[in-house]
C-alpha positions in Angstrom: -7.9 58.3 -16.9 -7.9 56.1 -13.3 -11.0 55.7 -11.9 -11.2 58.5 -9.2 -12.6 56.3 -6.6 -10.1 53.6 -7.3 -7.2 56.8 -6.8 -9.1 57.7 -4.1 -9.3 54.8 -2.3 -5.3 54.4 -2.9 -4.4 57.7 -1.3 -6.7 56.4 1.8 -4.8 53.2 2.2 -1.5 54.8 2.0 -2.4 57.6 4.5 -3.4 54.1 6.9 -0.2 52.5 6.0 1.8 55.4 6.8 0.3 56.2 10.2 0.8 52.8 10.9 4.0 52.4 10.1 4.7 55.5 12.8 2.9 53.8 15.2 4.6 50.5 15.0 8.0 53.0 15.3 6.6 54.9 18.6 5.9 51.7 20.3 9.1 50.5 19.3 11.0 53.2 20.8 8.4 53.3 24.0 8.9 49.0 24.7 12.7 49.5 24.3 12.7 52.2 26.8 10.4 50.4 29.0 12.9 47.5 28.9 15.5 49.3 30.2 13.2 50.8 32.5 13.7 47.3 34.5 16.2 46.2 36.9 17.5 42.9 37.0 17.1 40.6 39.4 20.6 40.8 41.1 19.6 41.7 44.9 22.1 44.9 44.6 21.4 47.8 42.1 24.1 51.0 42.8 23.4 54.3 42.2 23.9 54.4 38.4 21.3 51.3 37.8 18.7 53.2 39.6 19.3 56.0 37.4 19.7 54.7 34.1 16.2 52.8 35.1 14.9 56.2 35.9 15.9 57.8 32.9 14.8 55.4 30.7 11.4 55.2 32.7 11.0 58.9 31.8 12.1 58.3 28.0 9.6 55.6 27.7 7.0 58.2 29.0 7.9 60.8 27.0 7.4 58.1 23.9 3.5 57.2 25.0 2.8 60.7 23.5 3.8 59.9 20.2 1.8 56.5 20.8 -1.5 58.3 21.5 -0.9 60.4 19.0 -0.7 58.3 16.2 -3.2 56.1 18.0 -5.7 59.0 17.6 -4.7 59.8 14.3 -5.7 55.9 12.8 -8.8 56.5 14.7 -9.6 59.4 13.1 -8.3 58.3 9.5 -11.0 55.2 10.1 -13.7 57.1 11.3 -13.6 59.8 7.6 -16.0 59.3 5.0 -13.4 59.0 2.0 -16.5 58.8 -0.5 -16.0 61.3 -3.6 -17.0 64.2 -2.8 -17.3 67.9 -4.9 -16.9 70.2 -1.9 -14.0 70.7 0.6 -14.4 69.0 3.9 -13.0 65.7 6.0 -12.0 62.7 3.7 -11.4 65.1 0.7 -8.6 65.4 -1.5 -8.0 69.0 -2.7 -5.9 70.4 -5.6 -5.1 74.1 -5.5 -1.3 75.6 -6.9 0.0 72.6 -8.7 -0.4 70.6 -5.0 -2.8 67.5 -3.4 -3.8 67.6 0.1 -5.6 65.4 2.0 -8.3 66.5 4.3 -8.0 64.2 7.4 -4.9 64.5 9.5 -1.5 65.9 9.1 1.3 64.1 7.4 4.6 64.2 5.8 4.1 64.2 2.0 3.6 60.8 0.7 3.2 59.7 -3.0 0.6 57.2 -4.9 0.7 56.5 -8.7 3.4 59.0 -8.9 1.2 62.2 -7.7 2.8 63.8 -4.0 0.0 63.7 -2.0 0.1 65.8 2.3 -2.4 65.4 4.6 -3.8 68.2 6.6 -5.8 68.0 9.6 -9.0 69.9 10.0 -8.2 72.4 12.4 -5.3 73.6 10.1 -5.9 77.2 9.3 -5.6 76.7 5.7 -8.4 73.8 5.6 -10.3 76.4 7.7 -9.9 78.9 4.5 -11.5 76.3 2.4 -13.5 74.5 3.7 -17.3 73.8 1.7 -15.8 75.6 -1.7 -16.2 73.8 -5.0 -13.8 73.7 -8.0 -13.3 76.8 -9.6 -13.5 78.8 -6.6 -10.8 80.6 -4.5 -9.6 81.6 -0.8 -6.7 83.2 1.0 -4.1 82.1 3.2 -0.9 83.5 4.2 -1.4 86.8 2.2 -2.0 84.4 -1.3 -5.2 83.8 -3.3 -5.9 80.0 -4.0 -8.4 78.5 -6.7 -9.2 75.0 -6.0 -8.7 72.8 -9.2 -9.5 69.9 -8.1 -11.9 67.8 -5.8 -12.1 64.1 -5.0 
């Protein structure tokens, strides 16, 4: 068996990896905007410069969301105590029905060392159902009972 903090510390650095990664792609999309946000420096513009520049001013805006969004979530991914753990709370990963979640913020599913792995932030509803129980004990969402099989 892998050392749990060593699997542990994998799922961690791919939960980083993965926010960064959607960072790097927000600011992408928000420079590139921003770009064509700019006139030139011809002395003239017409009417369809100034609002292609306007348009792509307000695209560029509407990308800064997704920028401070993923900006917060690294923040809060650095600031969890990922140290084993045997209850459910922030930095923990939980194993209930055959799937592993991540205790930190939400993600699309994501695999390490061939185990599927989504994060879930703590104001979900169904961390809220869980939250300080141990292995071998259960809690309902959606209408289903859940026993927790796992803890790291």
């Amino acid at each position: 068996m892998t050392d749990r903090a060593a699997q542990k510390q994998a799922v961690h650095d791919k939960l980083m990896s993965l926010e960064a990664a959607e960072l790097a792609a927000a600011k992408a999309h928000y420079e590139a905007f921003l770009k064509e946000a700019q006139l030139g420096d011809r002395e003239v513009h017409d009417k369809d410069d100034l609002v292609a520049a306007r348009e792509n001013r307000d695209l560029a805006a509407a990308f800064d969301a997704p920028v401070q969004a993923h900006h917060a979530k690294i923040d809060v991914i650095e600031n969890t105590d990922f140290a084993l753990t045997d209850t459910v709370g922030p930095g923990a990963v939980v194993s209930f029905g055959g799937r592993n979640f991540v205790v930190c913020v939400s993600t699309t599913r994501f695999d390490v060392d061939g185990k599927t792995y989504m994060g879930i932030s703590m104001q979900s509803p169904i961390y809220l159902a869980m939250k300080d129980l141990r292995v071998g004990e259960s809690f309902a969402h959606n209408g289903q009972d859940f026993e927790i099989e796992d803890i790291m």
